[in-house]
Backbone bond lengths (Angstrom), bond angles and torsions (degrees), N, CA, C in turn:
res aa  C-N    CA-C-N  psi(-1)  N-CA   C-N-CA  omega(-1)  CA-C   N-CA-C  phi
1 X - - - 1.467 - - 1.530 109.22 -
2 X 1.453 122.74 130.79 1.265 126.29 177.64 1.394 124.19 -87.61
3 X 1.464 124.09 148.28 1.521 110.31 -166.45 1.189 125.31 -76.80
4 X 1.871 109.41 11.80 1.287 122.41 165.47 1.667 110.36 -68.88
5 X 1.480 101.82 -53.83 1.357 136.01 177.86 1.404 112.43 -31.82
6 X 1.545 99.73 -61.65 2.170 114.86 -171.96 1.053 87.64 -83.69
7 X 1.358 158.98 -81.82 1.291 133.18 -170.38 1.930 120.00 -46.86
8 X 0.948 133.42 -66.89 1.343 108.42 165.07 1.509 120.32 -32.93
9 X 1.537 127.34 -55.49 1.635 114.52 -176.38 1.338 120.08 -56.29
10 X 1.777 99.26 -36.79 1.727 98.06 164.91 0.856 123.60 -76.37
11 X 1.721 153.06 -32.91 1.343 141.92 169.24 1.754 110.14 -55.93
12 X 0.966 118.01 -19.36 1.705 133.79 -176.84 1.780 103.70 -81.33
13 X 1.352 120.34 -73.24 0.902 142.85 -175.23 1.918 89.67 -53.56
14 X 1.364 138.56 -65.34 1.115 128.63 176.90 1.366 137.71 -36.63
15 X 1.623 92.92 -42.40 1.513 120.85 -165.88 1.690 85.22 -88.14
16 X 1.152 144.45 -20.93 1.598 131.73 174.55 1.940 118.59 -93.21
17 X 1.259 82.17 3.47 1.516 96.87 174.16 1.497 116.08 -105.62
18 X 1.498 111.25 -17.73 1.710 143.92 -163.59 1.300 111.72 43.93
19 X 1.443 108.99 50.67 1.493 118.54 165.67 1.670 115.84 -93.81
20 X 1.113 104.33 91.63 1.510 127.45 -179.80 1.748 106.34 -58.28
21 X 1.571 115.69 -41.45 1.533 112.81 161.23 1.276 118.33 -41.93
22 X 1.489 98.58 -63.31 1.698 106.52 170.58 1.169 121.47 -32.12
23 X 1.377 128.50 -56.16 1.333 125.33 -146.91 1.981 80.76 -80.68
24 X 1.347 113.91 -49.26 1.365 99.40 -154.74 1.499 113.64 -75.55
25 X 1.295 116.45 2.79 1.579 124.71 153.00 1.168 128.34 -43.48
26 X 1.246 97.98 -52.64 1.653 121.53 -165.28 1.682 109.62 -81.30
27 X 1.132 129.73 -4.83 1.414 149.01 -145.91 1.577 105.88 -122.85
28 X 1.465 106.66 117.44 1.535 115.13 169.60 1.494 113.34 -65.22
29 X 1.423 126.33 139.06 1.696 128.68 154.73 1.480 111.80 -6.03
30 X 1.096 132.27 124.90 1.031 113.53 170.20 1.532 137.88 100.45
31 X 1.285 117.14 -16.07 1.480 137.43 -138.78 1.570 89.69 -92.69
32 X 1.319 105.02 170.96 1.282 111.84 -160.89 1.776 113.35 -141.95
33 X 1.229 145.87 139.69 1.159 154.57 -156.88 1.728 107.99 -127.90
34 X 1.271 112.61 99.93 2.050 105.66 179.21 1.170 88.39 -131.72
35 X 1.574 95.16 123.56 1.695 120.26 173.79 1.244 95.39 -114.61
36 X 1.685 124.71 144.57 1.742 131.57 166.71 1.103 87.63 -73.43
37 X 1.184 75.81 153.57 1.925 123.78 168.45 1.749 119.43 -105.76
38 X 0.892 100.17 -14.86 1.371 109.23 -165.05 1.267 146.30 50.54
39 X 1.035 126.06 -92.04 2.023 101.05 157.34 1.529 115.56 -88.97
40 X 1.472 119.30 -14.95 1.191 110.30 157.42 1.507 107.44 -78.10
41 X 1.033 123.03 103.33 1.521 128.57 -179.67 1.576 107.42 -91.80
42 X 0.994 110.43 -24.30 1.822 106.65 164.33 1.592 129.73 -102.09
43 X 1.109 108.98 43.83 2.130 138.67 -157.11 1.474 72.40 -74.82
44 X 0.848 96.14 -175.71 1.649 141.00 154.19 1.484 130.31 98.32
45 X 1.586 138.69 -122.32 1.648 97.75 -154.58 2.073 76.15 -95.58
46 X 1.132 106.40 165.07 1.554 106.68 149.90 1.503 132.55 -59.82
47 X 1.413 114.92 -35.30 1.209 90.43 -172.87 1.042 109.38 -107.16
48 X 1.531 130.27 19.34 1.784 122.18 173.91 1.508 88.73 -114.75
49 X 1.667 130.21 -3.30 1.252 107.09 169.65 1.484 101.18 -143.16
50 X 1.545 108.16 104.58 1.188 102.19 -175.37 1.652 151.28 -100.39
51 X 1.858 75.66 15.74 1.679 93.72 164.75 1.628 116.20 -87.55
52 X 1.133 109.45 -23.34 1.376 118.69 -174.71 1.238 134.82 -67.62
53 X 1.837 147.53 173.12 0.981 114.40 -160.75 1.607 112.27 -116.02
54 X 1.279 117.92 36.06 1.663 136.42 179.49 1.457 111.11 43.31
55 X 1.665 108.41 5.79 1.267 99.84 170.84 1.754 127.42 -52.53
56 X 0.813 122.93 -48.58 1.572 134.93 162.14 1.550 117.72 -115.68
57 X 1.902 87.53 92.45 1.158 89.88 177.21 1.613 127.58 -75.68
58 X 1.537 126.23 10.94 1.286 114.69 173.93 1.359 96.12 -111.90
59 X 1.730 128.31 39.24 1.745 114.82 176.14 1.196 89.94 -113.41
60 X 1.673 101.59 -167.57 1.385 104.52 -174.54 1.195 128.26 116.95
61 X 1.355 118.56 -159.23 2.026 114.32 145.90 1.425 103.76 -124.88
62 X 1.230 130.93 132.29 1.584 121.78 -175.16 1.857 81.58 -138.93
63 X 1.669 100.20 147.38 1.687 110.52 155.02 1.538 115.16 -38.04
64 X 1.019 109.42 160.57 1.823 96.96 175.06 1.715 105.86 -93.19
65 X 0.846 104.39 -11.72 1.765 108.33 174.31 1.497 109.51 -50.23
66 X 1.926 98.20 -57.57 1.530 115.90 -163.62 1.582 113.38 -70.49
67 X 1.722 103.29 -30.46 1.484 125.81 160.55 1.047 137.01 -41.27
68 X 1.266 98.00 -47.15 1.668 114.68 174.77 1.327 126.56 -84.74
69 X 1.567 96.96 -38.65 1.752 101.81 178.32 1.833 104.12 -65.88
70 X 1.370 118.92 -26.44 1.465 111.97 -167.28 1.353 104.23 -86.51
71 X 1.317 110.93 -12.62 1.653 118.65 -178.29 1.381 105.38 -77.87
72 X 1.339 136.01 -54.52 1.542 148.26 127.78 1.153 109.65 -8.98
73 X 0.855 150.15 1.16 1.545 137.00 172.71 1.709 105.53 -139.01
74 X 1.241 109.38 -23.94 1.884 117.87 -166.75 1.528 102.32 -104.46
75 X 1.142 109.82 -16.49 1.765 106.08 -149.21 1.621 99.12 -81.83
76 X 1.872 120.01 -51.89 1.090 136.92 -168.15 1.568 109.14 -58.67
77 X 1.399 102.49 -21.83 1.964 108.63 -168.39 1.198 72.97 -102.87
78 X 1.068 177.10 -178.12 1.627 162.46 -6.26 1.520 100.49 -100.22
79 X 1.347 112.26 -81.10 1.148 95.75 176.06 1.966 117.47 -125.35
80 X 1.366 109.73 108.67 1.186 141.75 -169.83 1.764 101.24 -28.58
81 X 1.411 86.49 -65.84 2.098 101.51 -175.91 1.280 107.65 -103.49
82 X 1.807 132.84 46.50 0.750 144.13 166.98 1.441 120.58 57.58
83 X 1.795 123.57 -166.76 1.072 120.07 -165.40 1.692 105.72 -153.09
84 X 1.578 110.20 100.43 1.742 111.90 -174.94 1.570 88.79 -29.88
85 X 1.742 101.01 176.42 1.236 124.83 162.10 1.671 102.83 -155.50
86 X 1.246 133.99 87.63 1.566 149.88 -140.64 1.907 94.07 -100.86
87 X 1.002 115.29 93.94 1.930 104.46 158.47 1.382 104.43 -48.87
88 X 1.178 107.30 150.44 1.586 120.79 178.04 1.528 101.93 -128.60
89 X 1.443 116.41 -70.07 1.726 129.55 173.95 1.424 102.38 -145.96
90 X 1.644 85.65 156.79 1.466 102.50 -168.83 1.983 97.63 -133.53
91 X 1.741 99.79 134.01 1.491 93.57 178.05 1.649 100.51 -108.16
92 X 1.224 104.61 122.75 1.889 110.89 -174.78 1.227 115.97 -84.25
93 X 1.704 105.10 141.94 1.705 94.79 174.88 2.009 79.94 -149.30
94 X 1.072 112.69 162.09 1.547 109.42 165.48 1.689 122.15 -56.87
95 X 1.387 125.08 -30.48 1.392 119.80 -160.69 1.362 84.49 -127.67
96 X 1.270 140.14 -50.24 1.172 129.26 160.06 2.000 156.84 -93.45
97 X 0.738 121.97 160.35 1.742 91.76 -167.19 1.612 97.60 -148.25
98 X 1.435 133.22 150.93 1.472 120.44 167.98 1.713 91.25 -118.99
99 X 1.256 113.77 157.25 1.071 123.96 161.39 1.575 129.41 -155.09
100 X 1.016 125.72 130.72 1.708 154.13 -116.86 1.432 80.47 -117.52
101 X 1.734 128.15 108.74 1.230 151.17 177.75 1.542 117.38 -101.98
102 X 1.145 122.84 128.23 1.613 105.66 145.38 1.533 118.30 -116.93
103 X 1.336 112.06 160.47 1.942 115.31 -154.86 1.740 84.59 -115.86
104 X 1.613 136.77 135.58 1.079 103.13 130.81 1.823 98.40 -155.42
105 X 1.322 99.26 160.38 1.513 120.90 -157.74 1.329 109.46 -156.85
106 X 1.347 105.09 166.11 1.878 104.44 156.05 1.285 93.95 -128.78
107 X 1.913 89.76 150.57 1.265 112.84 177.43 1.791 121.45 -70.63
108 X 1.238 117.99 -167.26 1.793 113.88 159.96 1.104 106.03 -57.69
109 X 1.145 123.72 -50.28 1.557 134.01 -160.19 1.255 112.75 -62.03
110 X 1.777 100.19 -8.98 1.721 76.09 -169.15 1.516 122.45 99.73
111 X 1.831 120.81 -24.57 1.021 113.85 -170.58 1.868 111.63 -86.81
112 X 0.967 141.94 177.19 1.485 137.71 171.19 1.512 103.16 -95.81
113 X 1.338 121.09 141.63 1.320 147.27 -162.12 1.435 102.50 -116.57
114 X 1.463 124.90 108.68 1.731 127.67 -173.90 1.088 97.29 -142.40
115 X 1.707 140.18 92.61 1.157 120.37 173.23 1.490 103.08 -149.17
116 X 1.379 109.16 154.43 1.651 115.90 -152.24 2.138 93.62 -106.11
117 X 1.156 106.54 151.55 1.710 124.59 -172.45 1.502 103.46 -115.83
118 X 1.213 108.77 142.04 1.438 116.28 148.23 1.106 111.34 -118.25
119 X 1.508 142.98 109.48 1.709 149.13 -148.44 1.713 75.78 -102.75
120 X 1.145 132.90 177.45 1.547 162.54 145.51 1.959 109.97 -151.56
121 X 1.425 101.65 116.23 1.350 93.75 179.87 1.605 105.99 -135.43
122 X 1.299 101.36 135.65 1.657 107.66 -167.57 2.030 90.22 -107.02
123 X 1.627 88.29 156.94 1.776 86.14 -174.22 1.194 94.15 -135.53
124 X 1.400 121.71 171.14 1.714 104.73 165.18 1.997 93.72 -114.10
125 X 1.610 99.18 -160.36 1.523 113.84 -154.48 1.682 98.79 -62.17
126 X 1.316 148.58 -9.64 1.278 149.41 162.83 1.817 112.63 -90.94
127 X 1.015 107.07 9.49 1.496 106.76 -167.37 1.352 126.70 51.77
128 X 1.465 123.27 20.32 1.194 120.30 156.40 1.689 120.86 -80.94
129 X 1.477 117.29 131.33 1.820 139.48 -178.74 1.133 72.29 -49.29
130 X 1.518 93.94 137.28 1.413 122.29 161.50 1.678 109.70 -119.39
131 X 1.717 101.65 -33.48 1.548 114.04 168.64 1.455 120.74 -163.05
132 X 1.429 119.45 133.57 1.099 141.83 177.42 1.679 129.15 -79.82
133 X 1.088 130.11 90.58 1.520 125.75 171.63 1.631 135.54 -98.40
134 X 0.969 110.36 105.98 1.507 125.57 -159.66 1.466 123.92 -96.52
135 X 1.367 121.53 83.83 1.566 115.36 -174.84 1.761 105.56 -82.83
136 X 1.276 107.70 148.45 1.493 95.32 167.80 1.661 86.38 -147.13
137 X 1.592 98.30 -162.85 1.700 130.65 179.91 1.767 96.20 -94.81
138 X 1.163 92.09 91.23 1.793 85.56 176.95 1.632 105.42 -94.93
139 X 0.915 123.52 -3.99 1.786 108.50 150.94 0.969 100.86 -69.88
140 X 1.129 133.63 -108.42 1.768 124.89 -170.69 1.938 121.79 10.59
141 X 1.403 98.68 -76.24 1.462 120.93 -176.73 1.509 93.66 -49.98
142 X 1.311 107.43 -46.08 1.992 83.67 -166.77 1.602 89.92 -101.19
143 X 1.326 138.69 18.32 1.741 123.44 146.31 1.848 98.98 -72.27
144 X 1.343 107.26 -48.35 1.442 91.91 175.85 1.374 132.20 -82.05
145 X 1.182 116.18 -41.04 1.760 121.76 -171.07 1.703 102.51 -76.92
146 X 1.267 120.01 -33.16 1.337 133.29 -154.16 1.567 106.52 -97.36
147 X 1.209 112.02 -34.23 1.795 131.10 166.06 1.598 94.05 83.28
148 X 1.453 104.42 57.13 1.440 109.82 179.75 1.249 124.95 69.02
149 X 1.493 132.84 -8.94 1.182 126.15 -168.17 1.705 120.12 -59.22
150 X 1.495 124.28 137.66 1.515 110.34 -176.96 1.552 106.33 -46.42
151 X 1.723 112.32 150.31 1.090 94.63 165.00 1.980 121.54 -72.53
152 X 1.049 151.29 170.69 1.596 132.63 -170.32 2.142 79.79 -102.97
153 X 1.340 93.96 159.73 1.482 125.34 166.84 1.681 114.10 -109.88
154 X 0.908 130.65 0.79 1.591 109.26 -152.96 1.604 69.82 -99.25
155 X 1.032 145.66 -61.81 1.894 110.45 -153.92 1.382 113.41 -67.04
156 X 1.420 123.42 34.76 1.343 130.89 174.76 1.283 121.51 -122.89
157 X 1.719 91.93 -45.71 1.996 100.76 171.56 1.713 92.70 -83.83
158 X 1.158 121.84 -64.40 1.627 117.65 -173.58 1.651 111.66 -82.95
159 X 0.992 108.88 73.96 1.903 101.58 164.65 1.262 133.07 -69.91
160 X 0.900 125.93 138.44 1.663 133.28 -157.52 1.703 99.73 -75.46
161 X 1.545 109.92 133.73 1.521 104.43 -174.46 1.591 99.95 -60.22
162 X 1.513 105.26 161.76 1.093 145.05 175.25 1.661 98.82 55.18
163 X 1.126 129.91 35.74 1.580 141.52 158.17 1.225 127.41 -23.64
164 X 1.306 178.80 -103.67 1.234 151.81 50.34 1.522 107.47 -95.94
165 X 1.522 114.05 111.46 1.503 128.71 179.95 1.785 102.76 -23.69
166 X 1.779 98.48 139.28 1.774 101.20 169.97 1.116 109.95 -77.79
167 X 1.559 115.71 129.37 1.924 99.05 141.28 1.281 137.37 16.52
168 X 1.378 99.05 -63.52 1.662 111.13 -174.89 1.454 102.50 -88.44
169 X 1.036 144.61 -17.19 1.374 135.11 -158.43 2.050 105.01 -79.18
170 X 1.309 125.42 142.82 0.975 114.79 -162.18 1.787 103.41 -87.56
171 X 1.116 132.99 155.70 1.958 129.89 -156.91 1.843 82.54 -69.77
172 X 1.435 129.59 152.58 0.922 128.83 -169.56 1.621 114.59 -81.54
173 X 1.140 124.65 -32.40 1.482 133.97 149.87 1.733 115.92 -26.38
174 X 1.319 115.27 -44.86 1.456 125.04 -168.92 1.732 109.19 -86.37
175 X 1.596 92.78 -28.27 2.001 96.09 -171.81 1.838 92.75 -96.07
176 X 1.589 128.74 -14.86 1.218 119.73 179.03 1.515 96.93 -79.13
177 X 1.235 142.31 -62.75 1.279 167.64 155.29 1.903 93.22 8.15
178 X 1.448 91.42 -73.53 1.873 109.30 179.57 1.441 107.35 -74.77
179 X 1.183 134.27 -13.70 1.614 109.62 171.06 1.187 110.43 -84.54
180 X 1.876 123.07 -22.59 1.197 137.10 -141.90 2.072 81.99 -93.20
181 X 1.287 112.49 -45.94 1.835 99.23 175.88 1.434 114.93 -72.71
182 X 1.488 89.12 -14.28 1.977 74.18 -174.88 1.564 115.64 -84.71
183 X 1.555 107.49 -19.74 1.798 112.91 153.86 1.093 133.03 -85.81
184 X 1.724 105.68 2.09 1.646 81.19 161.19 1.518 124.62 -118.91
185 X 1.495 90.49 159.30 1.452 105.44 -149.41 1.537 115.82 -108.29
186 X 1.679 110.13 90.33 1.869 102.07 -161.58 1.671 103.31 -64.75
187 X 1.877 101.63 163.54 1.441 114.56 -170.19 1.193 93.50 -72.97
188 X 1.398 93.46 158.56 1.754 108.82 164.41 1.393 123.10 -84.33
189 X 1.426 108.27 113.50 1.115 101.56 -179.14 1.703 141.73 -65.20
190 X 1.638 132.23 156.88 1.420 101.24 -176.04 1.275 104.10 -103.43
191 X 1.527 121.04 -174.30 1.794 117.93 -179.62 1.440 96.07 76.19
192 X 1.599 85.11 158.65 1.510 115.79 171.47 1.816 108.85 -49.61
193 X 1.308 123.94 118.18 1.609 113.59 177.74 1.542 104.44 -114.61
194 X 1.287 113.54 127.39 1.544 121.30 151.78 1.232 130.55 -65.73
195 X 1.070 120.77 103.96 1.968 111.85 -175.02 1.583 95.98 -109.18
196 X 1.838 85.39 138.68 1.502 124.77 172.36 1.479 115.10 -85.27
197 X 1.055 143.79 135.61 0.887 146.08 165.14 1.748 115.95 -67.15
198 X 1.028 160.05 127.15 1.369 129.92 152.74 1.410 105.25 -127.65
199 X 1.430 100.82 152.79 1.936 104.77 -173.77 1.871 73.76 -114.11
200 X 1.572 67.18 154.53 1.780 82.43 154.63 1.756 109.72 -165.35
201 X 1.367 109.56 156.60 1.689 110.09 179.13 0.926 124.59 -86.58
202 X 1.721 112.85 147.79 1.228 101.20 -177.52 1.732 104.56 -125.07
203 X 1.134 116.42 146.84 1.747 128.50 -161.45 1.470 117.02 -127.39
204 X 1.233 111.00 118.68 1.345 125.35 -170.22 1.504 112.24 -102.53
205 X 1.478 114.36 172.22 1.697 104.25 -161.54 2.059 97.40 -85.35
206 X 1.049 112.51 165.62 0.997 110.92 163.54 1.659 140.99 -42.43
207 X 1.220 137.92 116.57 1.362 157.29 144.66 1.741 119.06 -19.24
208 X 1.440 123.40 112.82 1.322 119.69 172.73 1.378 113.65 -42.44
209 X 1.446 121.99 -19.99 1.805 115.67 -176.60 1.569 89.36 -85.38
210 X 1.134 133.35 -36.82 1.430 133.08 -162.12 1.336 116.59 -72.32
211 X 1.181 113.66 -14.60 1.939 118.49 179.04 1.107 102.45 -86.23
212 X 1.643 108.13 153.56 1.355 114.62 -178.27 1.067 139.46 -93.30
213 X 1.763 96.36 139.70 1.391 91.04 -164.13 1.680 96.73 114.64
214 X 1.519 127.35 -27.00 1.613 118.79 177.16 1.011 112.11 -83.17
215 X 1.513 106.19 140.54 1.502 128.76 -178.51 1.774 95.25 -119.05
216 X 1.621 87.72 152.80 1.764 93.14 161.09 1.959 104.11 -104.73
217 X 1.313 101.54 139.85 1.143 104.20 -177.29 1.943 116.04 -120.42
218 X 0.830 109.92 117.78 1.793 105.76 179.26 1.627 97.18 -63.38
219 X 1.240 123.27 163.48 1.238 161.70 -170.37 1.861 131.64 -104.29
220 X 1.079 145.22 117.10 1.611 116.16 142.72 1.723 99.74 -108.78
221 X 1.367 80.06 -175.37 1.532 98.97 -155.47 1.813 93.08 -80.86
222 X 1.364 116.45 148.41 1.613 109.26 -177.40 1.212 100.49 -66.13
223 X 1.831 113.84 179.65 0.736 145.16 -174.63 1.882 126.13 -121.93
């Protein structure tokens, strides 16, 4: 097991016990927690992000300090008798690791809580989290946590000047680059034309299963 590896099973294994000590044990100075938002891509709390639209105040990227304390105060009113957190598979690398979650609970409401994780956790050379990345089903989460409310779009189509670019957003050089081929428009040629077909490949950077040394590993649920 890599010390990417034991620190992810333990921040997992903690977080299904809802030991908030735990998690912040395991966690370098500094470390950091980014959960999607999903089409609100600029969610999260208001006042540590204040372009954003506070719709989900635990998404985002927040310190894990600020993470935890809001989890401590939000988590117990959401869900009363807590919320499993089940390993399923884990993809290994030494500094980094993903691992394939399922969440389930009921909310206050009463409603049932079923929603699947993609954890990504980077460590440094002692295996202490340095950062946490959290994909989930954010329809789901806000049919349950949110009590159906739409999720809102405008801090995505309208972003507040001087915003600080998402994660996801592509570097603006690369999305000017691609609008700039997709308008232009070659001449038409005159005369009879022969057209060639040509394929060509296209190659993407490497995959956490693809580094060396990663294994995929199946899971049971802690104990």
């Amino acid at each position: 097991m890599t010390r990417a590896v034991r620190a992810g099973m333990d921040f997992i294994s903690a977080l299904d016990r809802g030991s908030l000590g735990g998690l912040a044990r395991l966690c370098a100075t500094g470390a950091t927690w980014w959960v999607d938002t999903g089409p609100d891509r600029r969610g999260g709390d208001p006042q540590l992000s204040p372009h954003g639209s506070g719709r989900f105040p635990l998404h985002g990227v927040m310190r894990m300090d600020d993470k935890l304390a809001l989890m401590r105060r939000l988590g117990p009113t959401a869900f009363p008798t807590g919320c499993r957190q089940i390993p399923r598979r884990v993809v290994a690398g030494d500094d980094t690791c993903v691992i394939e979650v399922e969440g389930h609970g009921v909310h206050a409401s009463g409603v049932e809580y079923a929603n699947r994780y993609g954890f990504v956790f980077d460590v440094d050379a002692t295996g202490a989290i340095v950062a946490v990345r959290e994909y989930l089903d954010t329809v789901h989460a806000q049919q349950v946590v949110g009590g159906g409310v739409p999720v809102p779009r405008s801090s995505l189509d309208h972003p507040a000047a001087g915003d600080a670019p998402d994660p996801g957003d592509p570097p603006p050089a690369v999305a000017t680059a691609l609008a700039s081929r997709l308008s232009a428009t070659p001449s038409s040629p005159t005369g009879p034309v022969t057209r060639t077909a040509t394929c060509g490949s296209s190659t993407s950077g490497p995959t956490a299963s693809a580094r060396s040394g990663s294994t995929a590993t199946p899971c049971t649920s802690p104990t």
